[in-house]
C-alpha positions, 0 to 999 in steps of 0.5 A: 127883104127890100131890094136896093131900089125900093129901099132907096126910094124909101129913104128919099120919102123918109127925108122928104117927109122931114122936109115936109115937117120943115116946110109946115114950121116955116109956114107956121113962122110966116102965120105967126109974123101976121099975128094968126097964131091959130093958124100958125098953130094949124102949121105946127100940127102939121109939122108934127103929122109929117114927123109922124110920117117920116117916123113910120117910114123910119120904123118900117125900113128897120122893120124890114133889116134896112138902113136909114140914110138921113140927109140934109134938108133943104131950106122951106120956102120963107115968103108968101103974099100972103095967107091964101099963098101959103095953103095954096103952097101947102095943097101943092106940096100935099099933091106932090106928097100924094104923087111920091106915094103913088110911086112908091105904091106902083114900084113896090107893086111891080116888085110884089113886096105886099108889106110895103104896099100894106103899109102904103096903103095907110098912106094912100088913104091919109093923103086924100084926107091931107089934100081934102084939109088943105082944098077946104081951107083954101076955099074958106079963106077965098071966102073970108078974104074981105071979111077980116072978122070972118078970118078971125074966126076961123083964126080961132077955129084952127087955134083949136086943132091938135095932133092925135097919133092915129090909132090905125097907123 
């Protein structure tokens, strides 16, 4: 059984992770308004990886005889200056992902609840791959930036991208 503790700071990672899902909608929304559908579609995917988070949380909280406790999400951020702004919006909102999970892992640890540490284990290893995508892009784009076929092309690339539910989760 999970204590009070953990079991609300679970719930606050269940909400932020729909926060998340919101936050990646809006960006796929500021992607589409400068015409980079392939990058807006990059957003989408992404929205829907942290509906799959949020999701697994969910699950693992009943899992465990606990209550789900849903509350408003905040509005995202709407405005950038531009594409480079928006991933590097994106890789700080990943690092802070990483450091909400570090938390949780270091508050289950001391309670020595090995089902919730199991199951962030999963998620300790999924945030090096978030950060690593973001940390990626943002370099690709810096070297892009005056090269407007260039920024096409990995417009294309991104287009391509889809969410394939992880097998491992």
């Amino acid at each position: 059984m999970l204590s009070k503790n953990l079991l609300n700071t679970l719930n606050n990672q269940v909400n932020f992770e729909f926060y998340s899902s919101y936050t990646y909608l809006a960006m796929a929304s500021y992607a589409e308004s400068i015409d980079l559908t392939g990058f807006a579609n990059f957003f989408r995917v992404q929205a829907q990886e942290e509906l799959f988070h949020a999701m697994k949380f969910y699950d693992y909280i009943f899992q465990k005889n606990g209550f789900v406790e849903l509350k408003a999400i905040p509005q995202p951020q709407i405005e950038y200056e531009n594409l480079l702004d928006v991933f590097q919006k994106g890789y700080d909102h990943e690092q802070a992902v990483t450091k909400r999970i570090y938390e949780l892992a270091d508050l289950a640890a001391e309670e020595r609840e090995h089902s919730t540490m199991s199951l962030l284990k999963w998620f300790i290893d999924e945030q090096v791959e978030e950060e690593n995508t973001f940390n990626s892009l943002i370099k690709k784009l810096r070297r892009v930036e005056a090269n407007p076929a260039a920024l096409y092309m990995l417009d294309d690339e991104l287009a391509t991208r889809v969410f394939t539910p992880p097998t491992n989760a």
